[in-house]
C-alpha positions in Angstrom: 0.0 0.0 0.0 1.5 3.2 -1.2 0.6 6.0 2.3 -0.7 9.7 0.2 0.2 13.1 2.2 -2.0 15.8 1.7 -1.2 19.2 3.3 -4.0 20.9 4.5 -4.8 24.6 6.0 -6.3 23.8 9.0 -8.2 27.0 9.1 -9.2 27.0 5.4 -9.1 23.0 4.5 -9.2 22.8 0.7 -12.9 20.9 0.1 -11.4 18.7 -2.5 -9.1 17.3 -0.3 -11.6 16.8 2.5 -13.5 15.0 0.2 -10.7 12.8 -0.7 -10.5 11.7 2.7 -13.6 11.1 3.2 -13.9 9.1 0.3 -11.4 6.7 1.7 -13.1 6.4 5.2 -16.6 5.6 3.3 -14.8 2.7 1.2 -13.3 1.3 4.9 -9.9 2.8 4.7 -7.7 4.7 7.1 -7.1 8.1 7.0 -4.7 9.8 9.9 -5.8 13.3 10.4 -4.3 16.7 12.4 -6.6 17.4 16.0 -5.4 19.9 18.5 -4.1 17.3 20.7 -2.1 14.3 18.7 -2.8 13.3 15.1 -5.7 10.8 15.1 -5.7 7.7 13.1 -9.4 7.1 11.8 -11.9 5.0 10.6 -15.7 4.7 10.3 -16.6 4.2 14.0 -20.0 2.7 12.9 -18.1 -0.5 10.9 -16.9 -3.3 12.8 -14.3 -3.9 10.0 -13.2 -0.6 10.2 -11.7 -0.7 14.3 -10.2 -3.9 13.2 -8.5 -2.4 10.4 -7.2 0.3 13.1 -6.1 -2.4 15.4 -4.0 -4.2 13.3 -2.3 -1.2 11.6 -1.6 0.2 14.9 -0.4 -3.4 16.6 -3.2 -2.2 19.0 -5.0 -5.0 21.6 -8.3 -4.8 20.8 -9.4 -4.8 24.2 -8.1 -1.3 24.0 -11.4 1.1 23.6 -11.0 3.7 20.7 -12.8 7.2 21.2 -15.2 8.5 18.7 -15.0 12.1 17.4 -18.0 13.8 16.1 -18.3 17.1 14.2 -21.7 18.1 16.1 -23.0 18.1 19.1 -26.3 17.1 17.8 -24.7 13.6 16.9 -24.4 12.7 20.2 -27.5 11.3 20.8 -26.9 8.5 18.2 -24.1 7.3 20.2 -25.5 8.1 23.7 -28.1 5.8 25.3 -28.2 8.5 28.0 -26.6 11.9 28.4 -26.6 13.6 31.7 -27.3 17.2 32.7 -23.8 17.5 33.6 -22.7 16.3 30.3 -24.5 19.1 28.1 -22.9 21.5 30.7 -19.4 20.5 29.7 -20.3 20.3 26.4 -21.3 23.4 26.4 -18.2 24.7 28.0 -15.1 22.6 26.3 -16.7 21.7 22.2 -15.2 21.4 20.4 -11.8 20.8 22.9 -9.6 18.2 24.2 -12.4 16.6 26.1 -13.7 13.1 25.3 -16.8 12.0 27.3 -17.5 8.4 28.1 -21.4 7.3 28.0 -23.5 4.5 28.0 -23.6 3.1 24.3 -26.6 2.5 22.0 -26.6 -0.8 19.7 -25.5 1.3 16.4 -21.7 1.2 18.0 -20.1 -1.8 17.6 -18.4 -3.9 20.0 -15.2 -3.6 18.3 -15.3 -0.1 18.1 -15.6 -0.1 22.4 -13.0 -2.7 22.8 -15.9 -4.8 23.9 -17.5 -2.3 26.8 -21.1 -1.2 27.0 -19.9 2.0 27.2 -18.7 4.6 24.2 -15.9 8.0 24.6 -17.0 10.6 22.2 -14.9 13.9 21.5 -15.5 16.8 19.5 -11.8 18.1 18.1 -11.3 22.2 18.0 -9.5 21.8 14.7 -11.7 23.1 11.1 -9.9 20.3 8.7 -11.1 17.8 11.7 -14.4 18.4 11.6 -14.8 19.0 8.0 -13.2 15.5 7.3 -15.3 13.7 10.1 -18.3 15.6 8.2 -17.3 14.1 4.9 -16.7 11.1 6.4 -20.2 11.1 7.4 -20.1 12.2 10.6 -18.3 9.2 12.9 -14.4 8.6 13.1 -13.0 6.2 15.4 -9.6 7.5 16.1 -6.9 6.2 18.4 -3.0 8.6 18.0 -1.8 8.0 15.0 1.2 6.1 15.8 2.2 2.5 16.6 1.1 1.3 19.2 3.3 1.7 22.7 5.0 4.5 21.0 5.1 8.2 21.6 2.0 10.0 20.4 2.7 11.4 17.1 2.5 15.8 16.8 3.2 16.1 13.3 2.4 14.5 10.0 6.1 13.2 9.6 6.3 11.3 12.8 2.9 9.9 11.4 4.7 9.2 8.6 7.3 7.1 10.1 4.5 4.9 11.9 1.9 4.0 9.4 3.8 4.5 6.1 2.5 1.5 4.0 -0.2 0.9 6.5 -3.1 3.4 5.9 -4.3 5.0 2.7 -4.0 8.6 3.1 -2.6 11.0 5.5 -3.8 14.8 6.1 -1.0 17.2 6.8 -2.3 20.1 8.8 1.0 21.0 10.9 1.8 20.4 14.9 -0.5 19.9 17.1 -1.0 23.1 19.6 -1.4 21.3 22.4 0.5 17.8 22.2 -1.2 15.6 24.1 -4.0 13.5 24.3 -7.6 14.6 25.6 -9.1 14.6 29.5 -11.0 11.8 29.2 -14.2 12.2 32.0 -16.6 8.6 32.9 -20.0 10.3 33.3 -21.8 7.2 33.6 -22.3 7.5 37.0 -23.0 10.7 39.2 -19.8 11.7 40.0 -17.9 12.6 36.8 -14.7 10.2 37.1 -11.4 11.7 35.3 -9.7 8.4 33.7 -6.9 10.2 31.9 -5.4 13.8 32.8 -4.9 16.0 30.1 -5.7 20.3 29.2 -9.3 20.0 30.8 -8.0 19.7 34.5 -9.7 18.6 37.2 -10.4 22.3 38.7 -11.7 23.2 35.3 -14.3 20.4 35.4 -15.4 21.1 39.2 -15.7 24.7 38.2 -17.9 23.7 35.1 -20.2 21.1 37.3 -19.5 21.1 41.0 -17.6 17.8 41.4 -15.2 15.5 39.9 -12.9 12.7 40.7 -9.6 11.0 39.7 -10.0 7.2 38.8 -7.2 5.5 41.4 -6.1 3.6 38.5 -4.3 7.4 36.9 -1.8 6.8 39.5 -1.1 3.2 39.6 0.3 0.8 37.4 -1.7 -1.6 36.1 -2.1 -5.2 36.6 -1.9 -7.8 34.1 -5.8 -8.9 34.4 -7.3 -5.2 34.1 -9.5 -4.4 31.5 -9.0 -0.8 30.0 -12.3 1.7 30.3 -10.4 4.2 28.1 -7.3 4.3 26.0 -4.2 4.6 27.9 -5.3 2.5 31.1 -3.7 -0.8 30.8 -0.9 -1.4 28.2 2.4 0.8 28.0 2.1 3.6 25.8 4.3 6.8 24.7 7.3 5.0 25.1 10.3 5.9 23.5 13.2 2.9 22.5 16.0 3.8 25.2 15.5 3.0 28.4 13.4 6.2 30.3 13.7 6.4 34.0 12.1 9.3 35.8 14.9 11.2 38.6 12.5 12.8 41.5 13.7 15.1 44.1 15.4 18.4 45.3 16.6 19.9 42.1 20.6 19.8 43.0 20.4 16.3 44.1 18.5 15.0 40.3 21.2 17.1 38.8 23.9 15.3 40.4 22.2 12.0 40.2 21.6 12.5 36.6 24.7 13.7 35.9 26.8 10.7 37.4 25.2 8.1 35.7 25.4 10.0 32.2 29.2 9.8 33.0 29.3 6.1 34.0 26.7 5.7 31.0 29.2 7.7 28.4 32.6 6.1 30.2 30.9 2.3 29.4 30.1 3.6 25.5 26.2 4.6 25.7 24.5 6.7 24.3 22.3 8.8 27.2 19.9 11.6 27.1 18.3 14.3 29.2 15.2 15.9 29.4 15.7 19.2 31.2 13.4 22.6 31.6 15.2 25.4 30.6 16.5 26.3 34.3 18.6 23.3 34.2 19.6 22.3 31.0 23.1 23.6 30.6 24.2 21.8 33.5 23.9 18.7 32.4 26.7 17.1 30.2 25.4 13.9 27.9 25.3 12.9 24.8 22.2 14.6 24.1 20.7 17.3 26.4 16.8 18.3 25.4 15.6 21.8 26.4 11.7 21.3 26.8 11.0 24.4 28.3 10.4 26.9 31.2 9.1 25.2 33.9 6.8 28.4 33.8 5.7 27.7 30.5 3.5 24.4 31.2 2.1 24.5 27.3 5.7 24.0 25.9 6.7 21.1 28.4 3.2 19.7 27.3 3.7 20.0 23.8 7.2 18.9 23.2 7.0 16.0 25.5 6.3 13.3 22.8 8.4 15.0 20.1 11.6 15.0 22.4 11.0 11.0 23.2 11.0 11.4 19.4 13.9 12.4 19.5 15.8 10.2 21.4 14.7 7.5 19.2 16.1 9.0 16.2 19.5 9.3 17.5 19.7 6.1 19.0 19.8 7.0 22.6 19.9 4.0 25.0 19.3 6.2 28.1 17.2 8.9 29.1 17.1 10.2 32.2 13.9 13.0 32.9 13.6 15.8 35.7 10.3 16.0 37.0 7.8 17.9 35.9 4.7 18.5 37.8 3.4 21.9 37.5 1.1 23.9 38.8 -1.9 22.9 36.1 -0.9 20.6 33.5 1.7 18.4 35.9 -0.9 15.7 36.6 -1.7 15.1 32.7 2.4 15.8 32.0 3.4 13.0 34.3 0.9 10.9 33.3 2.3 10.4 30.1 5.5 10.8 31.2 5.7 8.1 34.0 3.3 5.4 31.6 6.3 6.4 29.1 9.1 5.3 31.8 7.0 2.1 32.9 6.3 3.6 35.7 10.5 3.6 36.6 10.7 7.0 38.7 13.9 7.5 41.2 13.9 9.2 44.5 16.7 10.9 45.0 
C-alpha cells in the first residue's frame, strides 16, 4: 500500500481534499488526520471492520477502547443511550476541545469499536480540517494517536509518517498539534464525573464547570496484568520511546547530580544517554544529548514537546534517558501521566 500526504490549512481545509479523505473512510480505509491534541488515526466508527482495520495497523490490543470524534453536538444522541445534565454542561463549555466523554452506548456502535465495553468516549476536536473531514466522512471517526502502538503519540504529519507509512491509505498534513497531548478523558456514567486520563481540561476546570469531579485510582497506579482498560491509555504501556526512560524525583541539586553521574558512567561504558531538562537546568547537564523542553513556567511547551523529544531520542539512538520532573502547577498531573506510563512507571527518589 502506497501512504498519500495531503497538506492541509487547518483554518481554510481545501474541500477537494476533505473530500478525498472522506472518500477513503466511506470505502473502509484509514485516513490519519491533524486534531489539536495528537494526530488521530481514523476510521468509520460505525463498521466493525473498520476498528479492526485500526487495530491491526496500529499493533493495537483490541481490548483497547477507541474514542469517537463527532463534528456536532447534535450527533451525540446516536451514540449516547443517555446523556446527563452534567454532560451538556461541559459540552457546552469545552466543544469542540480536548475533552472526550465516556457514556453508555446504543446498539448502532459496535463492540469492536468499544473494545468490547457497554460504554462509548466521544470527543468533539477544535480543529476546522477535523471536523470537515469527520463531516465528509459522514459524521463518525474512530480515532486512536496515529502512531504504533506503545510508542510516543505522534505531533506532526512526519512522525505519522514514520508509523503508518504502507499501513493506511492517506494521511492529512495540517501541521503540529498546539497542544501535544491527548484529551481529559471524564466517565460520566455515574453521578460523580470520574477523570480516567489527565490532560488540558484539569480537574479544577471540570469542578468549576459542574461542582464535582474525581480521579479514577487507577491514573496513578500501574496496572495489573488482568485489568480491563475503560479508556485508552489504562492498561498497556504507551508513549514509550526505545531507550531506556527512567524518571529522577527530588530536590533539584540532588537529580542534577544524580543524573549527571550516571550519564558519565553511561558515556565512560560507550552509551549513548539523554536528558530531558526545563530550561532552568539544562546547561548543566553534560550527555550525549541534552533536550531543552521548556520553562518550567511555560506548562504549554513542556506539554507540547514532550512526545516530540521522546521522538527524538529514538532517532538518535539513545539507549538512556534520564527526565527531571515535571509536575506543575496545572498541567503536571496530565504531563506525568504520560511521562511516568512512558518510563514504565520507573521513577527515582533521590
Amino acid at each position: 500500500m502506497i501512504t498519500k500526504i495531503h497538506k492541509v490549512d487547518v483554518l481554510h481545509p481545501d474541500p477537494g481534499i476533505i473530500k478525498e479523505a472522506g472518500e477513503v473512510i466511506k470505502k473502509g480505509g484509514l485516513v490519519a488526520f491533524p486534531t489539536e491534541t495528537v494526530y488521530g488515526l481514523g476510521g468509520d466508527a460505525l463498521d466493525p471492520g473498520a476498528a479492526q482495520r485500526i487495530y491491526a495497523a496500529k499493533g493495537r490490543p483490541s481490548d483497547n477502547p477507541l474514542i469517537v470524534h463527532i463534528c456536532e453536538t447534535g450527533a451525540l444522541k446516536e451514540l449516547a443511550a443517555h446523556i446527563p445534565d452534567k454532560a451538556a454542561i461541559l459540552c457546552e463549555r469545552f466543544w469542540p476541545g480536548p475533552l472526550t466523554m465516556i457514556f453508555r452506548k446504543r446498539p448502532v456502535v459496535p463492540d469492536e469499536t468499544t473494545g468490547g465495553l457497554d460504554t462509548v468516549a466521544v470527543r468533539m476536536p477544535d480543529n476546522r480540517a477535523a471536523l470537515e473531514f469527520i463531516r465528509a466522512a459522514g459524521g463518525f471517526i474512530a480515532a486512536p494517536s496515529a502512531n504504533l502502538s506503545g510508542r510516543p503519540s505522534p505531533t506532526t504529519a512526519e512522525r505519522v509518517l514514520e508509523d503508518m507509512d504502507g499501513r493506511i491509505e492517506l494521511i492529512l498534513d495540517g501541521g503540529s498539534s498546539v497542544i501535544g497531548l491527548e484529551s481529559t478523558i471524564v466517565d460520566l456514567t455515574s453521578d460523580t464525573p470520574l477523570i480516567l486520563r489527565p490532560g488540558y481540561v484539569t480537574e479544577g476546570m471540570l469542578k468549576e464547570a459542574v461542582g464535582e469531579a474525581l480521579y479514577d485510582p487507577a491514573v496513578f497506579q500501574k496496572p495489573s496484568a488482568d485489568t480491563r482498560p475503560r479508556a485508552p491509555g489504562m492498561k498497556y504501556r504507551h508513549y514509550a520511546p526505545e531507550g531506556e526512560l527512567k524518571i529522577i524525583k527530588g530536590e533539584e541539586e540532588r537529580v542534577i547530580s544524580y543524573i549527571r553521574k550516571r550519564c558519565e558512567e553511561l558515556k565512560n561504558s560507550g552509551k549513548k544517554a539523554a536528558v530531558i531538562a526545563s530550561e532552568d537546568t539544562f546547561s548543566r547537564y553534560d550527555a550525549f544529548r541534552v533536550i531543552n523542553i521548556g520553562k518550567r513556567s511555560d506548562e504549554e511547551a513542556i506539554a507540547g514537546g514532550l512526545y516530540e523529544s521522546l521522538r527524538q531520542c529514538d532517532d538518535e539512538g539513545v539507549e538512556f534517558i534520564f527526565s527531571e520532573e515535571f509536575m506543575t502547577p496545572r498541567l503536571g498531573t496530565a504531563i506525568m501521566n504520560r511521562l511516568t506510563k512512558a518510563a514504565g512507571y520507573e521513577v527515582i527518589e533521590v
